[in-house]
Backbone and ligand atoms as CSV (ligand in chain L), in Angstrom:
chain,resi,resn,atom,element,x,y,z
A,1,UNK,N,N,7.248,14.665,-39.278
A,1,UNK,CA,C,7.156,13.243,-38.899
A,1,UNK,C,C,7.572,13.055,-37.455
A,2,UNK,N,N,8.441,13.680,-37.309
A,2,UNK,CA,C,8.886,13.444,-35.567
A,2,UNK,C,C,8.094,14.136,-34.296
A,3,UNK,N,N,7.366,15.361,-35.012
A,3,UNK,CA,C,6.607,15.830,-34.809
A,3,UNK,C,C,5.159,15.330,-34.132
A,4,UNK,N,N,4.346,14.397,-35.196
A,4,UNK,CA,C,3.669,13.670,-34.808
A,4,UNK,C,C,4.092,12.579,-34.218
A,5,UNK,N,N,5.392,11.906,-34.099
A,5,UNK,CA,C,5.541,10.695,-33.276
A,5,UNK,C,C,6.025,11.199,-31.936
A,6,UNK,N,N,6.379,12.155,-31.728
A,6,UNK,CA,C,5.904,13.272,-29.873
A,6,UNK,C,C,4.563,13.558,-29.698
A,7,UNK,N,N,3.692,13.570,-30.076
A,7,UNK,CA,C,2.698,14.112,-30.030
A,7,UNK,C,C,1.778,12.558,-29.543
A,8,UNK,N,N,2.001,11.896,-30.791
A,8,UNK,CA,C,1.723,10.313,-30.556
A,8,UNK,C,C,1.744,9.654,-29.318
A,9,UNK,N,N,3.788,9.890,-28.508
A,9,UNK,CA,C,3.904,9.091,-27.719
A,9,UNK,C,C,3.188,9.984,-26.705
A,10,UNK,N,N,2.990,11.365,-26.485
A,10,UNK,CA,C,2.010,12.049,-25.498
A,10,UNK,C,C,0.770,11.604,-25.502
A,11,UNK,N,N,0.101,11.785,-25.994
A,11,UNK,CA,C,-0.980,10.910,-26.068
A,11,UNK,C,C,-1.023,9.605,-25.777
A,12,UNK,N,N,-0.497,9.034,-25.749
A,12,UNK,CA,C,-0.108,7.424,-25.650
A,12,UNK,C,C,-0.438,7.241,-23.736
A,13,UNK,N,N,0.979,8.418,-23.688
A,13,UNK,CA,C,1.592,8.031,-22.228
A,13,UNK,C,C,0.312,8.436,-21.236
A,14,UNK,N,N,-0.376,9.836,-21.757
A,14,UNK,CA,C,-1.430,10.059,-20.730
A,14,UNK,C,C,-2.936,9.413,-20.625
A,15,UNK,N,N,-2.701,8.893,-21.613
A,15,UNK,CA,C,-3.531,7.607,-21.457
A,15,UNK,C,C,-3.784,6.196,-20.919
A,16,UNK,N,N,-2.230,6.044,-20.873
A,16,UNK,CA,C,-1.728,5.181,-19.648
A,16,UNK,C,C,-1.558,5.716,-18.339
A,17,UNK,N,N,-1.263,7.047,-18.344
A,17,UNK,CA,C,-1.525,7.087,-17.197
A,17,UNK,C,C,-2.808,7.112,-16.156
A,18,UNK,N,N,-3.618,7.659,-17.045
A,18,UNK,CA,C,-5.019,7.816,-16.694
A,18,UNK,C,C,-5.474,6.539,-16.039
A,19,UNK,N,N,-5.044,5.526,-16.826
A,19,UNK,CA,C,-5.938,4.027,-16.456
A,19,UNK,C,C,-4.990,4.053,-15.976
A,20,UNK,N,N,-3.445,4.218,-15.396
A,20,UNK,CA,C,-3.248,2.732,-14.466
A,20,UNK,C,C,-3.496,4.255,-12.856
A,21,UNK,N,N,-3.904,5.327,-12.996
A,21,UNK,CA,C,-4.749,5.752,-11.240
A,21,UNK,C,C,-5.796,5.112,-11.478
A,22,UNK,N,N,-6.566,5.248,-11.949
A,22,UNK,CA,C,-7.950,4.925,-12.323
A,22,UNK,C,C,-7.975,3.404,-11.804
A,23,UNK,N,N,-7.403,2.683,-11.728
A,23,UNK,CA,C,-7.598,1.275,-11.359
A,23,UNK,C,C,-7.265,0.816,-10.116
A,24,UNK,N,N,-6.427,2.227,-9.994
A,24,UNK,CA,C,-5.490,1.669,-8.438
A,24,UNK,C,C,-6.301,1.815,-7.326
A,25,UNK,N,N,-5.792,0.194,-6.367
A,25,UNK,CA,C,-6.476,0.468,-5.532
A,25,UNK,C,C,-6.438,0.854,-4.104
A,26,UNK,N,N,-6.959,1.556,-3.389
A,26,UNK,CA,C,-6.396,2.374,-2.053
A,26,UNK,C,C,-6.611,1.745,-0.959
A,27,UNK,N,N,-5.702,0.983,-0.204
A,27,UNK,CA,C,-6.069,-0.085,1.033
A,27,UNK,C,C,-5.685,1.117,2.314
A,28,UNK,N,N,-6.461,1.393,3.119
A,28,UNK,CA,C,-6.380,2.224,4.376
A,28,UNK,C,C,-6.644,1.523,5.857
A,29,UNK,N,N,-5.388,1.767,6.216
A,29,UNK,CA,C,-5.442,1.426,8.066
A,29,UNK,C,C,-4.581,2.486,8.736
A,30,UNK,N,N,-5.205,2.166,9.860
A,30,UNK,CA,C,-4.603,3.171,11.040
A,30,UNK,C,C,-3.915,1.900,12.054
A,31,UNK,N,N,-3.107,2.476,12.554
A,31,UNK,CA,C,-2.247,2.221,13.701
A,31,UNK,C,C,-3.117,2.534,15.282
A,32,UNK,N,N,-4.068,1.785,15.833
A,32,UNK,CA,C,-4.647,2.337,17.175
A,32,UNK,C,C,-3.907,1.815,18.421
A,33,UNK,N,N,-4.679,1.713,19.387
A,33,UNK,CA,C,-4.099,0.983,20.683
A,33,UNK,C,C,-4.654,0.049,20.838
A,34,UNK,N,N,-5.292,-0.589,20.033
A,34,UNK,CA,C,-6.001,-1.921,19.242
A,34,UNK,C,C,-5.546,-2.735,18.338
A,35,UNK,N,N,-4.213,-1.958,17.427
A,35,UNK,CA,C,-3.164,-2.621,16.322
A,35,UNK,C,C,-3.500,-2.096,14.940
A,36,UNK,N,N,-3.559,-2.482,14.142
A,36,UNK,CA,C,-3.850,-2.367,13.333
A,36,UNK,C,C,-4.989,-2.313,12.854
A,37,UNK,N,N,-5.927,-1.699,12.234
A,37,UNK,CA,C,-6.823,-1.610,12.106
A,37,UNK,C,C,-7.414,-1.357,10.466
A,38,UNK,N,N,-8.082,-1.842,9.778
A,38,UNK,CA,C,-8.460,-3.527,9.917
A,38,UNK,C,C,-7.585,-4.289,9.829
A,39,UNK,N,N,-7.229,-5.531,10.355
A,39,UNK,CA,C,-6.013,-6.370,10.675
A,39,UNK,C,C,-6.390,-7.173,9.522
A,40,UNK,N,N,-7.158,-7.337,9.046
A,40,UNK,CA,C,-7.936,-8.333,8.015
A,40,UNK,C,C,-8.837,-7.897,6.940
A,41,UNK,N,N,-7.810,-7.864,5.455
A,41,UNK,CA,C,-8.382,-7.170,4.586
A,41,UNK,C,C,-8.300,-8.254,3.107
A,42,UNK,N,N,-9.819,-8.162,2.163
A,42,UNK,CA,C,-9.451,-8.454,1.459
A,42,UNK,C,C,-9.669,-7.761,-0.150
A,43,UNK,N,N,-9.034,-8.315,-0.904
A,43,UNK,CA,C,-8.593,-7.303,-1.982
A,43,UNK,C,C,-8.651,-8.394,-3.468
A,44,UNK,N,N,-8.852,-8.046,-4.694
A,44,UNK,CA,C,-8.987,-9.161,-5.830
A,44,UNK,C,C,-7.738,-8.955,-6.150
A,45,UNK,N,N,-7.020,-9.832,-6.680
A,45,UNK,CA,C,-5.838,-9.877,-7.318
A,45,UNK,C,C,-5.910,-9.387,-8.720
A,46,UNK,N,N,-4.836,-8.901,-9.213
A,46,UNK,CA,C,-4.135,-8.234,-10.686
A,46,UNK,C,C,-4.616,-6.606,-10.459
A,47,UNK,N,N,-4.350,-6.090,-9.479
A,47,UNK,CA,C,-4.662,-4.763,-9.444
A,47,UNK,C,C,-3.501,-4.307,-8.444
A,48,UNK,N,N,-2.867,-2.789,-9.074
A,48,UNK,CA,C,-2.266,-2.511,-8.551
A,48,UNK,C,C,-2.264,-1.537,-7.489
A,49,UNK,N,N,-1.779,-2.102,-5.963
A,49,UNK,CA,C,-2.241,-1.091,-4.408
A,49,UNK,C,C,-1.577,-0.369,-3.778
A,50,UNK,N,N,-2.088,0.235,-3.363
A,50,UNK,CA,C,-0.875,1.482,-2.417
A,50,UNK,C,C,-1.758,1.176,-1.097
A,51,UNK,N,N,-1.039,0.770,-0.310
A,51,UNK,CA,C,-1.232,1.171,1.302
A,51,UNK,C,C,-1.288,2.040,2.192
A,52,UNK,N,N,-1.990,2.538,2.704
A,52,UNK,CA,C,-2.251,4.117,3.279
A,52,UNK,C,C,-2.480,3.563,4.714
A,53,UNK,N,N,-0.966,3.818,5.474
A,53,UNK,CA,C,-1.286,3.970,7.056
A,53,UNK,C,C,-0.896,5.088,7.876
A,54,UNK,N,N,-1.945,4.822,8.749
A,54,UNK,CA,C,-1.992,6.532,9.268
A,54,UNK,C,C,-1.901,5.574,10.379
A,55,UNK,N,N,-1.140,6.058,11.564
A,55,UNK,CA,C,-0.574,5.825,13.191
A,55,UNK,C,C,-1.101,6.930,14.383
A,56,UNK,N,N,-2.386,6.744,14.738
A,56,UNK,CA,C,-3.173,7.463,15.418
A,56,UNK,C,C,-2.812,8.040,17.191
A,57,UNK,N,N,-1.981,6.757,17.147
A,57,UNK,CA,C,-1.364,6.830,19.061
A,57,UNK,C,C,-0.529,6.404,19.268
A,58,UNK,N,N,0.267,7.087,20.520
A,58,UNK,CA,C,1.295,6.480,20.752
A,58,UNK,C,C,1.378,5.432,21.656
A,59,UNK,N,N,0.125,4.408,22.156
A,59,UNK,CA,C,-0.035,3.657,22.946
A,59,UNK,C,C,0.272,1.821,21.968
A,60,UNK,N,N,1.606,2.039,21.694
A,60,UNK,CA,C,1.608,0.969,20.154
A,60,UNK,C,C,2.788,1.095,20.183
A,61,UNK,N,N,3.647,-0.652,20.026
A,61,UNK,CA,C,4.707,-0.631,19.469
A,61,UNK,C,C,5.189,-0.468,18.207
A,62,UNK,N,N,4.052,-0.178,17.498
A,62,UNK,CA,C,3.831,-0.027,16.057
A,62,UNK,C,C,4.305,1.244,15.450
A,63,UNK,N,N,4.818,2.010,15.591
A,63,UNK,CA,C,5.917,2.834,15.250
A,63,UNK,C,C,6.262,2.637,14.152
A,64,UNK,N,N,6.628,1.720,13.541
A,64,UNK,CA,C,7.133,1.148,12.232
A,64,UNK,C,C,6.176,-0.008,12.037
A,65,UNK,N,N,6.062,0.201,10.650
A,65,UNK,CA,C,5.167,-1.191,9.938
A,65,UNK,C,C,6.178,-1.892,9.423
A,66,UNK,N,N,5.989,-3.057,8.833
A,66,UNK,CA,C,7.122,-4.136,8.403
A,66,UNK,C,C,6.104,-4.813,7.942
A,67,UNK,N,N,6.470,-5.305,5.918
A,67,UNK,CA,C,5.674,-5.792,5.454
A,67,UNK,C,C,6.802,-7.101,4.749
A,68,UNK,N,N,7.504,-8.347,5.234
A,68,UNK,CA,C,8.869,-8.790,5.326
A,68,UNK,C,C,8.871,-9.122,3.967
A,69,UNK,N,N,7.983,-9.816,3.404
A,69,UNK,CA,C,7.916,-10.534,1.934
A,69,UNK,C,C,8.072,-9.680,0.772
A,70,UNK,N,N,8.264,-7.870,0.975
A,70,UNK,CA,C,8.456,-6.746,0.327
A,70,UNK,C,C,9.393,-6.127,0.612
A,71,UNK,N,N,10.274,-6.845,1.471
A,71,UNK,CA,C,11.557,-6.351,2.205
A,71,UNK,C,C,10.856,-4.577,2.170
A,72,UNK,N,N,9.886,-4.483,2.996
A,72,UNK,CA,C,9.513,-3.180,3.448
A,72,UNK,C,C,9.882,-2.312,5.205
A,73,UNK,N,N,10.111,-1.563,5.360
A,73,UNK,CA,C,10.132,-1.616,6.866
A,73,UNK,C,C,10.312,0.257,7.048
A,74,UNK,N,N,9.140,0.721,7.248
A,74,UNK,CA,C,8.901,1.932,7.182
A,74,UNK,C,C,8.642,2.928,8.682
A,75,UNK,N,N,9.107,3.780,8.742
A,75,UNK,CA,C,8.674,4.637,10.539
A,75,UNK,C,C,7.663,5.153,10.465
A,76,UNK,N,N,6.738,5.256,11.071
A,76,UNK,CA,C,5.232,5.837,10.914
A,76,UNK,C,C,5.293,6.523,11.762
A,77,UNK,N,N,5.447,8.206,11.261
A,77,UNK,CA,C,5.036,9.359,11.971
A,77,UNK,C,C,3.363,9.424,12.516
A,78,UNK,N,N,3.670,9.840,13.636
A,78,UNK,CA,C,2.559,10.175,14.868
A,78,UNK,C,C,1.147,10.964,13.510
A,79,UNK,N,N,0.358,10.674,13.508
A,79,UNK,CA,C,-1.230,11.276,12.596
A,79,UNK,C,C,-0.498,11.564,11.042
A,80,UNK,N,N,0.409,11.598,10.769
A,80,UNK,CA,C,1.215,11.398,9.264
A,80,UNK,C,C,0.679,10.631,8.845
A,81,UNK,N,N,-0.215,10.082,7.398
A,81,UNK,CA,C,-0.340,9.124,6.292
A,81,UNK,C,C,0.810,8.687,5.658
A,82,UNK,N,N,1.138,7.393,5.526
A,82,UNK,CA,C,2.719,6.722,5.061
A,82,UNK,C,C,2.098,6.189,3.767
A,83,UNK,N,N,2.222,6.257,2.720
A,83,UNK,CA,C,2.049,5.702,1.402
A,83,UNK,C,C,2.800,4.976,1.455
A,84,UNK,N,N,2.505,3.434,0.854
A,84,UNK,CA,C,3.287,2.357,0.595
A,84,UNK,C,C,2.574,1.690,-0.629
A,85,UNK,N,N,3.417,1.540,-1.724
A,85,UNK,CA,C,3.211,1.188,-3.086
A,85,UNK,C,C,3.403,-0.609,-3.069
A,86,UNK,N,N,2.010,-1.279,-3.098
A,86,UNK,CA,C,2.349,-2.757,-3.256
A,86,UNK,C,C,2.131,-3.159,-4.404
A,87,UNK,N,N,2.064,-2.290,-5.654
A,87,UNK,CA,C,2.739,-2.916,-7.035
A,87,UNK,C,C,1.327,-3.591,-7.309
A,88,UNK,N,N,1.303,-4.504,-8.563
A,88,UNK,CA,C,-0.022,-5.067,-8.417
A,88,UNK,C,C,0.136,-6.348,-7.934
A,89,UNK,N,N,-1.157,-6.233,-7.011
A,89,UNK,CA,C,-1.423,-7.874,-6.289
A,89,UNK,C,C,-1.452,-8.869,-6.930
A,90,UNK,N,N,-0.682,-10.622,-6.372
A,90,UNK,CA,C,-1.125,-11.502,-7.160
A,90,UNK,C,C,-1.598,-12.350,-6.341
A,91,UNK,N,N,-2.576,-12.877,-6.232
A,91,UNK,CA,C,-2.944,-14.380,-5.478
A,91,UNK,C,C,-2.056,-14.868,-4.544
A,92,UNK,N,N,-2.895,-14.732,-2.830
A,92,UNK,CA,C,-2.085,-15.392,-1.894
A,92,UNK,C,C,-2.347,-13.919,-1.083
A,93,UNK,N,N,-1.019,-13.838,0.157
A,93,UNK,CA,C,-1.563,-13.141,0.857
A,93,UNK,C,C,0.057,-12.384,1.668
A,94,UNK,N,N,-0.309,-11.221,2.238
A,94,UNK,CA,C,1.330,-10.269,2.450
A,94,UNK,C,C,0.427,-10.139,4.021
A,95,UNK,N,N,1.552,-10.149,4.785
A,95,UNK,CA,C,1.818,-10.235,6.235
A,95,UNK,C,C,2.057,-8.994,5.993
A,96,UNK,N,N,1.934,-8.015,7.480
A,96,UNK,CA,C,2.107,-7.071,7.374
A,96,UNK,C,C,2.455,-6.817,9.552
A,97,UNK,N,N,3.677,-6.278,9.965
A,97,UNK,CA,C,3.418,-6.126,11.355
A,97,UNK,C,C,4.473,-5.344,11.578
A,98,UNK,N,N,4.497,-4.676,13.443
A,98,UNK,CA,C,4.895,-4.157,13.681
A,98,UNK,C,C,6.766,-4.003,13.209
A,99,UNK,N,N,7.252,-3.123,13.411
A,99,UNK,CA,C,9.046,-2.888,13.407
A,99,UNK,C,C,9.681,-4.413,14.024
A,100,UNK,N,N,9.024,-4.593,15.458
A,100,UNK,CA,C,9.848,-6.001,15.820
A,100,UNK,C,C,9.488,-7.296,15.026
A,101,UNK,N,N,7.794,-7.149,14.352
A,101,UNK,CA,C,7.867,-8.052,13.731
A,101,UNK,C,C,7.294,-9.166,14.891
A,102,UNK,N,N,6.126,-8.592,15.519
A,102,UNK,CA,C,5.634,-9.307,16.861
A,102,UNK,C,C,4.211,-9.589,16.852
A,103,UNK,N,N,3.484,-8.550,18.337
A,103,UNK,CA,C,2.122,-9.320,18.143
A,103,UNK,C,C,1.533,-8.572,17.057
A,104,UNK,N,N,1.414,-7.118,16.939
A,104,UNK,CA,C,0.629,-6.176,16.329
A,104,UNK,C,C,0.781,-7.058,14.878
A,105,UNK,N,N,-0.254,-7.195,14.328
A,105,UNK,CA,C,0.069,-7.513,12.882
A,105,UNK,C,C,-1.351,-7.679,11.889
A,106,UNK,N,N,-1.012,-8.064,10.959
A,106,UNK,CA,C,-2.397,-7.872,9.728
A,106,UNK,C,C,-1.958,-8.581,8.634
A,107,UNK,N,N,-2.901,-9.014,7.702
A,107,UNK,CA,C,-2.699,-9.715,6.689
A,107,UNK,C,C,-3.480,-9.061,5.635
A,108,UNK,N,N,-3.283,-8.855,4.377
A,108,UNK,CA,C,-4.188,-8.995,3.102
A,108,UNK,C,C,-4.363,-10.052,2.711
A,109,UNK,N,N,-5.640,-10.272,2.186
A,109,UNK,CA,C,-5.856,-11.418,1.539
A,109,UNK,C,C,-6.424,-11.287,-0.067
A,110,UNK,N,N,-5.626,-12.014,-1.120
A,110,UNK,CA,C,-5.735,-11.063,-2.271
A,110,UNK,C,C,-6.527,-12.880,-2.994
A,111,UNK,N,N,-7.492,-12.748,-3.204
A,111,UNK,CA,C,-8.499,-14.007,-3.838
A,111,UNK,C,C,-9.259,-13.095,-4.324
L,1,CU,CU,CU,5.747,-4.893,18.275
């Protein structure tokens, strides 16, 4: 009996896991000497995103991303990809900008 209820919850779990990659969705920008790139993204809400920024140059105060409403604030190594987990989206929209929190900046827009 305990037997099958391990076996059960295995099955269970990799089945959840399956669907919740399977759904996720992958938002990608780079860091240029242009800012952010795309500065303007949009995305459907109830899905859960990971942010993928890659920091292409060093002609950018953008060094660090800062996403404030996620109390996020991450260093972005030089051609390094930074994974950032935004959980699933809900309706409305996450600011996203440089370390000072200045001009460089971007928005999602989750409708
Ligand atoms: Cu800045």
């Amino acid at each position: 009996m305990k037997v099958l209820l391990i076996a059960a919850m295995l099955v269970f779990s990799n089945f959840a896991f399956a669907k919740a990659t399977e759904i996720q969705k992958v938002i990608s920008i780079s860091v240029t000497d242009k800012g952010f790139e795309p500065s303007s993204i949009n995305v459907e809400p109830g899905v859960p995103a990971v942010l993928e920024v890659t920091r292409t140059t060093d002609e950018t105060c953008s060094k660090q991303i800062q996403i404030p409403s996620k109390n996020i604030k991450l260093d972005l190594p030089l051609n390094k990809t930074v994974k950032i987990d935004l959980g699933k989206l809900e309706k409305g929209e996450i600011r996203f900008g440089c370390g000072m929190n200045m001009m460089d900046s971007g928005k999602i827009y989750i409708k």
